[in-house]
VOKEKE-262485 format. One record per atom (N, C-alpha, C): residue in one letter; x, y, z. Coordinates in steps of 0.2 Angstrom, whole numbers, padded with zeros to 4 digits, always signed. Atoms other than C-alpha are relative to their C-alpha. Layout:
aXYZ
...
***
This chain:
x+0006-0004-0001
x+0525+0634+0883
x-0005-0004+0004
x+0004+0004-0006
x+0513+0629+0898
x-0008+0001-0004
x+0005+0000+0004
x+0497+0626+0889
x-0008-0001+0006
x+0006+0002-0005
x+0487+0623+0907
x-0005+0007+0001
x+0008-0006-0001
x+0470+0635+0910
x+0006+0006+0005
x-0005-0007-0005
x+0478+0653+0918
x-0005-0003+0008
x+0005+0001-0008
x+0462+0649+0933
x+0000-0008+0000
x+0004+0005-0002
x+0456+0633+0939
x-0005-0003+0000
x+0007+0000-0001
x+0440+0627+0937
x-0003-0005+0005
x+0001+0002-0009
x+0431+0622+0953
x-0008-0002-0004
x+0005+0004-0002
x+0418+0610+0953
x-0006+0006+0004
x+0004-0004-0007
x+0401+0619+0960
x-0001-0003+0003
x+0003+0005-0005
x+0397+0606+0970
x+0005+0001+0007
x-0004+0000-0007
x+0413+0608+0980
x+0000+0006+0005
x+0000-0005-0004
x+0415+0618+0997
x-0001+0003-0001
x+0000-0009+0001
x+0422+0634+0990
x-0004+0002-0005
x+0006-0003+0005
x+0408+0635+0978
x-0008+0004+0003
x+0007-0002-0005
x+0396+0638+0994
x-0005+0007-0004
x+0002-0006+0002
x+0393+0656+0991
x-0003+0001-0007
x+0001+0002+0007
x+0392+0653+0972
x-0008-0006+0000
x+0004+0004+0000
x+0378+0639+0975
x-0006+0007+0003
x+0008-0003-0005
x+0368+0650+0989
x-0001+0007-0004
x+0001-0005+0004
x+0368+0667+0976
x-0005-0003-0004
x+0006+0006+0005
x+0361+0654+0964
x-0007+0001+0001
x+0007-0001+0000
x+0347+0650+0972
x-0004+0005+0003
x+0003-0003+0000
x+0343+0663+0978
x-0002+0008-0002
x+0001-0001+0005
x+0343+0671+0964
x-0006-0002-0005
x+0005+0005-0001
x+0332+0658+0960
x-0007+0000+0001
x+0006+0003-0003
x+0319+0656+0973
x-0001+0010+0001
x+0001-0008-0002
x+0319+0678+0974
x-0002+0002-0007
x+0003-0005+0007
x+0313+0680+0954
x-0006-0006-0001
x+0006+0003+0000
x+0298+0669+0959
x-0005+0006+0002
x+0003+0004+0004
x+0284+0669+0951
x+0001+0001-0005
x-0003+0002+0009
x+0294+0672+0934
x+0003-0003+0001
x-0005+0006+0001
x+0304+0658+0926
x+0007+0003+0001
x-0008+0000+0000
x+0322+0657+0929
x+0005-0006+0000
x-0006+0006+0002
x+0335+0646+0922
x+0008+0000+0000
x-0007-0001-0001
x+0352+0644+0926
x+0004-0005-0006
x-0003+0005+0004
x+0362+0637+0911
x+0009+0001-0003
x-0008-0001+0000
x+0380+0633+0907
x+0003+0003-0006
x-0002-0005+0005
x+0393+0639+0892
x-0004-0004-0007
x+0003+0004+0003
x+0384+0625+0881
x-0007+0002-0001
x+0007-0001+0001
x+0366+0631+0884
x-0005-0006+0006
x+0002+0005-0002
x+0363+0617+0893
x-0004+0002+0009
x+0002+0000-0005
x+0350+0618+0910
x+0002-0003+0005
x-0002+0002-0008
x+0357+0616+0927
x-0004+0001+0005
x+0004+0000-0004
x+0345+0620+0936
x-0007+0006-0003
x+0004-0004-0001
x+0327+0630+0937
x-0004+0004+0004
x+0006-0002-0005
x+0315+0640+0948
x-0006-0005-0002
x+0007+0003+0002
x+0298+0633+0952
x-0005+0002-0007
x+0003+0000+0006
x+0291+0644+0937
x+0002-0002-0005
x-0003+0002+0008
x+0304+0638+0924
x-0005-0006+0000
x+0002+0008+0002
x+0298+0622+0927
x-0007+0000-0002
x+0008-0002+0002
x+0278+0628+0927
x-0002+0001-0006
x+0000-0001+0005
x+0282+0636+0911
x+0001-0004-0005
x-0002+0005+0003
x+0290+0620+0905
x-0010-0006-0003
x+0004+0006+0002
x+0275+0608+0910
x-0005+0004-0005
x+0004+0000+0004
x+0262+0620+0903
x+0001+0003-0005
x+0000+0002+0005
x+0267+0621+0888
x+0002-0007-0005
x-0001+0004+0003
x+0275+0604+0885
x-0002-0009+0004
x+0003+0005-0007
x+0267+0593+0900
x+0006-0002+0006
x-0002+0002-0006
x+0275+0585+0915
x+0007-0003+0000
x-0005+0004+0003
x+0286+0573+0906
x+0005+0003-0001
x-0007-0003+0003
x+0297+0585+0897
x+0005+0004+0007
x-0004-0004-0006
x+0301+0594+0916
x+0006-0007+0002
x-0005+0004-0003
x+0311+0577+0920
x+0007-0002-0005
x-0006+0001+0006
x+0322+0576+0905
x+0005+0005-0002
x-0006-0004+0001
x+0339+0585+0901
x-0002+0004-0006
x+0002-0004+0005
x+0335+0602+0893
x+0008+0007-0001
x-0006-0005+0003
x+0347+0613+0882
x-0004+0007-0003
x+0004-0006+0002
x+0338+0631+0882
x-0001+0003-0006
x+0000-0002+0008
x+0342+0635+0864
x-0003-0004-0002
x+0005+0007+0004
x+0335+0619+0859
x-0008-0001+0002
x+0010-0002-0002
x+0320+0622+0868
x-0006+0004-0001
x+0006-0003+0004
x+0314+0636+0860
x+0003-0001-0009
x+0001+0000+0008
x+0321+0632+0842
x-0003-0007-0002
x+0003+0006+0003
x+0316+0613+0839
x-0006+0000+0000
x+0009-0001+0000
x+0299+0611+0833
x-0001-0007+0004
x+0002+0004-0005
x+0298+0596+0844
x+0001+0004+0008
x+0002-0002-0006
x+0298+0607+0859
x-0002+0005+0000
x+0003-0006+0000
x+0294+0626+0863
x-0003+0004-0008
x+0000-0003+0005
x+0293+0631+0847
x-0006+0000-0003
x+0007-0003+0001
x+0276+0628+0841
x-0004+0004+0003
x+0004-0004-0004
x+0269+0637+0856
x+0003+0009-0001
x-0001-0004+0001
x+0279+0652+0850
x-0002+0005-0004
x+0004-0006+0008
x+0268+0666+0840
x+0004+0003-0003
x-0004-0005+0005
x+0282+0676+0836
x+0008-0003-0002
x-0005+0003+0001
x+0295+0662+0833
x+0006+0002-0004
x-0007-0002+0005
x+0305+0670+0818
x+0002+0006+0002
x-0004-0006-0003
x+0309+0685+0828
x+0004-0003+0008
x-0002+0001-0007
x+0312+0678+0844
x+0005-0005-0002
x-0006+0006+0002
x+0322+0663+0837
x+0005+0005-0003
x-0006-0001+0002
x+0332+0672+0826
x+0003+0006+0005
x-0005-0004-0005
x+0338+0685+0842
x+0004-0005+0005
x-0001+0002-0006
x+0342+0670+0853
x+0006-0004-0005
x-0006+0003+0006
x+0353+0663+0835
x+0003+0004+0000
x-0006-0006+0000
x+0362+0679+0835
x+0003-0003+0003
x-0006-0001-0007
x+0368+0679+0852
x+0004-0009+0000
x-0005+0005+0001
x+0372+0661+0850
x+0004-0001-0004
x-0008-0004+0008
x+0383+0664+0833
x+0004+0003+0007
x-0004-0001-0003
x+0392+0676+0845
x+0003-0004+0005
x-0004+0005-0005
x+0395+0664+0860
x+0002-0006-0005
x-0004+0006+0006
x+0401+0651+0847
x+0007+0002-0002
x-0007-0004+0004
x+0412+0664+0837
x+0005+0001+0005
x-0005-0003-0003
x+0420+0670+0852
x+0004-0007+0005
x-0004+0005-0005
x+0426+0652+0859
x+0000-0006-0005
x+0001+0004+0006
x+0429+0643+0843
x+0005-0008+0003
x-0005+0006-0002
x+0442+0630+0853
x-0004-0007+0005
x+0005-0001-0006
x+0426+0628+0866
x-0004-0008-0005
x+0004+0005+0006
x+0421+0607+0858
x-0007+0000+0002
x+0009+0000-0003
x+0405+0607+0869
x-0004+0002-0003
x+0006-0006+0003
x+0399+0623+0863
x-0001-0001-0006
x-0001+0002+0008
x+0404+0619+0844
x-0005-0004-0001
x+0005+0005-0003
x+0396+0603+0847
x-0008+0003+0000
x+0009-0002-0003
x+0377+0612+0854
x+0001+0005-0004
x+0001-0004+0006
x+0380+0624+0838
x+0000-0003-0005
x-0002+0003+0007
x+0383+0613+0825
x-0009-0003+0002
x+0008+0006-0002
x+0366+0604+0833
x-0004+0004-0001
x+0005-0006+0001
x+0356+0620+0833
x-0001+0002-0007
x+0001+0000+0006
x+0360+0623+0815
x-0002-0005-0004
x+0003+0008+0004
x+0354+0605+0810
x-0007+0002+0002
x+0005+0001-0004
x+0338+0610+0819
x-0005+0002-0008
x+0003-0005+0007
x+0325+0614+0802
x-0004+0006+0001
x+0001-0010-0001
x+0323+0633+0798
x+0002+0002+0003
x-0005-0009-0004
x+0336+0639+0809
x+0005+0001-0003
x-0008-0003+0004
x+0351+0641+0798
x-0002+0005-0003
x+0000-0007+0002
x+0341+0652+0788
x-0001+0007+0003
x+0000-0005-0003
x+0337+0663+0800
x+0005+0004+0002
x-0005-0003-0002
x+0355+0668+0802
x+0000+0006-0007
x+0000-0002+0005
x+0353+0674+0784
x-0007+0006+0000
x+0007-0002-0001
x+0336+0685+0790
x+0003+0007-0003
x-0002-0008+0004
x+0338+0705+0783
x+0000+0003+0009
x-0004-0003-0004
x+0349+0714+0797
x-0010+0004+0002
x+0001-0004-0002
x+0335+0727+0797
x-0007-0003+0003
x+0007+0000-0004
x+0322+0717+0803
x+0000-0004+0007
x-0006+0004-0006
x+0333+0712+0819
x-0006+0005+0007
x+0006-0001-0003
x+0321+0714+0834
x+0002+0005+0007
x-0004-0005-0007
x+0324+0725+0849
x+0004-0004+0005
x-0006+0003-0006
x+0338+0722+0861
x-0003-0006+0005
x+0002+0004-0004
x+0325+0712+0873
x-0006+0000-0004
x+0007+0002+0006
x+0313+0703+0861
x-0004-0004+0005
x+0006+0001-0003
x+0297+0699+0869
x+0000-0010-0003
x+0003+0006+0003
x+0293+0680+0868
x-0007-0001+0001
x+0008+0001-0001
x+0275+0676+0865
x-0001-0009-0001
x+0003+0006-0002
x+0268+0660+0871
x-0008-0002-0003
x+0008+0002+0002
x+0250+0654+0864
x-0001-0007+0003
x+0004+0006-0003
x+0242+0638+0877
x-0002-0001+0003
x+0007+0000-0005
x+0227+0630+0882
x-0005+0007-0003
x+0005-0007+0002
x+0219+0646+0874
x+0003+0007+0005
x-0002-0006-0004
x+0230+0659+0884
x+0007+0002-0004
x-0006-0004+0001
x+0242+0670+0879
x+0005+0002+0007
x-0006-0001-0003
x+0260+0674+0888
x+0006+0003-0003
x-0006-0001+0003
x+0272+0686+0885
x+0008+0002+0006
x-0007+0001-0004
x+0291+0685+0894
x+0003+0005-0004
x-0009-0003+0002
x+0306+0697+0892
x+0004-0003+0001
x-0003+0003-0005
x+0319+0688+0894
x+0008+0004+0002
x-0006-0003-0001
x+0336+0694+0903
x+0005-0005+0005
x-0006+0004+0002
x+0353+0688+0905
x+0003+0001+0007
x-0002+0000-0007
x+0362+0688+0924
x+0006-0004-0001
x-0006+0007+0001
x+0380+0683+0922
x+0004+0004+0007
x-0005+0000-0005
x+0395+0680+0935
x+0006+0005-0003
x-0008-0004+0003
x+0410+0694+0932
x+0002-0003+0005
x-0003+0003-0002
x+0420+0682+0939
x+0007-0004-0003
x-0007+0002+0005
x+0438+0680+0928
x+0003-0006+0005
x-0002+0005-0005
x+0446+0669+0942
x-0004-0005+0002
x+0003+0004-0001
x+0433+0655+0941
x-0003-0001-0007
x+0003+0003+0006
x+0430+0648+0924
x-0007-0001+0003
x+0005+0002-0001
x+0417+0638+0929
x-0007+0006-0001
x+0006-0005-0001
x+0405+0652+0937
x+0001+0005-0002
x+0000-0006+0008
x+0410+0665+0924
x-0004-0004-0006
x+0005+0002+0006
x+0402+0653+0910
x-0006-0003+0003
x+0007+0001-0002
x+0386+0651+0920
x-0004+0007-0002
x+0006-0006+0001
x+0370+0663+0918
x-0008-0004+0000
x+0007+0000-0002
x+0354+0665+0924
x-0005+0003-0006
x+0006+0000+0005
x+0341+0665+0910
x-0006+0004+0004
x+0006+0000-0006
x+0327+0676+0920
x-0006+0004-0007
x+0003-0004+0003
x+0311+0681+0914
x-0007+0004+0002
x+0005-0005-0005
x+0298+0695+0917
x-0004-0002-0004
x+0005+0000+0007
x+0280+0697+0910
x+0000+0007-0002
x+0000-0007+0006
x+0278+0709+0897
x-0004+0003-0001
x+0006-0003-0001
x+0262+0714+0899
x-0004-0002+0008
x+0003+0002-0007
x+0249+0714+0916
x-0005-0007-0003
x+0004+0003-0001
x+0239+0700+0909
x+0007-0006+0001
x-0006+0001-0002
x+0256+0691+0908
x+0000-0003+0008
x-0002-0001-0007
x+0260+0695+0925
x-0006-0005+0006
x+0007+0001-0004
x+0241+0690+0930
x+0002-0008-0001
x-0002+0006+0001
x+0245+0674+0922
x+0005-0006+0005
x-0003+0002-0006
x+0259+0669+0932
x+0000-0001+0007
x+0003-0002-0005
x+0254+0675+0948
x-0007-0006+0002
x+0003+0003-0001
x+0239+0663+0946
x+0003-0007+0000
x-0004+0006+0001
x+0249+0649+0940
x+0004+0000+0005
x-0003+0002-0006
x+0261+0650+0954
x-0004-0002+0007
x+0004+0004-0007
x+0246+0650+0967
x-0005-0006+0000
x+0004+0007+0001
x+0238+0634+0960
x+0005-0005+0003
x-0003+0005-0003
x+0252+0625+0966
x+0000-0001+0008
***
């Protein structure tokens, strides 16, 4: 029995990734002035728009924009997004669903098991998987921001590769997010032209 991968998995960096790279960013650098993050089957950020990153410093300062970030982890650990998040037990426990399922559905996946076992160490999030079904939030939960004395509310949505014959770029996705209301939106739009 051959037990090797049915596809291949191709490095993005290499040549025939071209088109896969420039979709990317300009995927990217075309859902500016909302954040957008591109991260792997782990959670892990591979890359940002300039708002992801804006969104990063003003909430957690400048520092945390240079250090290796795992988007699940960034909004459930209360040493990062999570105190800034007013509606955290709703918004966390839709973003631990969907994790439960990307977990369940690749139980062989060490990485991913691995960035789940660690999310469920995080304190207050394993209960949340235990939350009462009916108080399960709508399909695109609004995240609400509170700093500096401003409010910020994001939708966020999912951009994935149907791409079977390319592991790699089948388990990427773009984390993108809109504002969810016009002050929102105002907000952004200022903040992207102070830079």
């Amino acid at each position: 029995m051959n037990d090797a991968p049915v596809y291949k998995e191709t490095d993005l960096a290499a040549p025939a990734m071209a088109q896969a790279r420039r979709a990317i960013t300009l995927i990217l650098s075309r859902h500016e002035p909302w954040p957008a993050f591109v991260i792997d089957r782990d959670w892990t950020v591979l890359a940002a728009n300039d708002a992801g990153q804006r969104l990063v410093r003003l909430m957690l300062g400048e520092s945390r924009v240079a250090r290796p970030m795992n988007l699940m982890r960034l909004f459930l650990a209360p040493d990062e997004l999570r105190p800034h998040v007013m509606n955290w037990p709703a918004f966390a426990g839709a973003m631990l669903r969907r994790a439960s399922i990307e977990a369940a559905a690749a139980p062989d996946d060490a990485g991913l098991q691995g960035a789940w076992s660690d999310l469920l160490a995080l304190p207050d999030v394993a209960g949340l998987l235990m939350a009462d079904p009916a108080l399960s939030p709508e399909p695109l939960c609004e995240v609400r921001f509170a700093s500096q004395q401003r409010e910020l509310g994001l939708i966020p949505t999912t951009v994935a590769f149907a791409t079977p014959g390319e592991p790699l770029l089948a388990a990427l996705r773009i984390e993108a997010f809109l504002p969810s209301d016009d002050e929102s939106e105002a907000l952004l739009l200022a903040l992207a032209g102070g830079e």
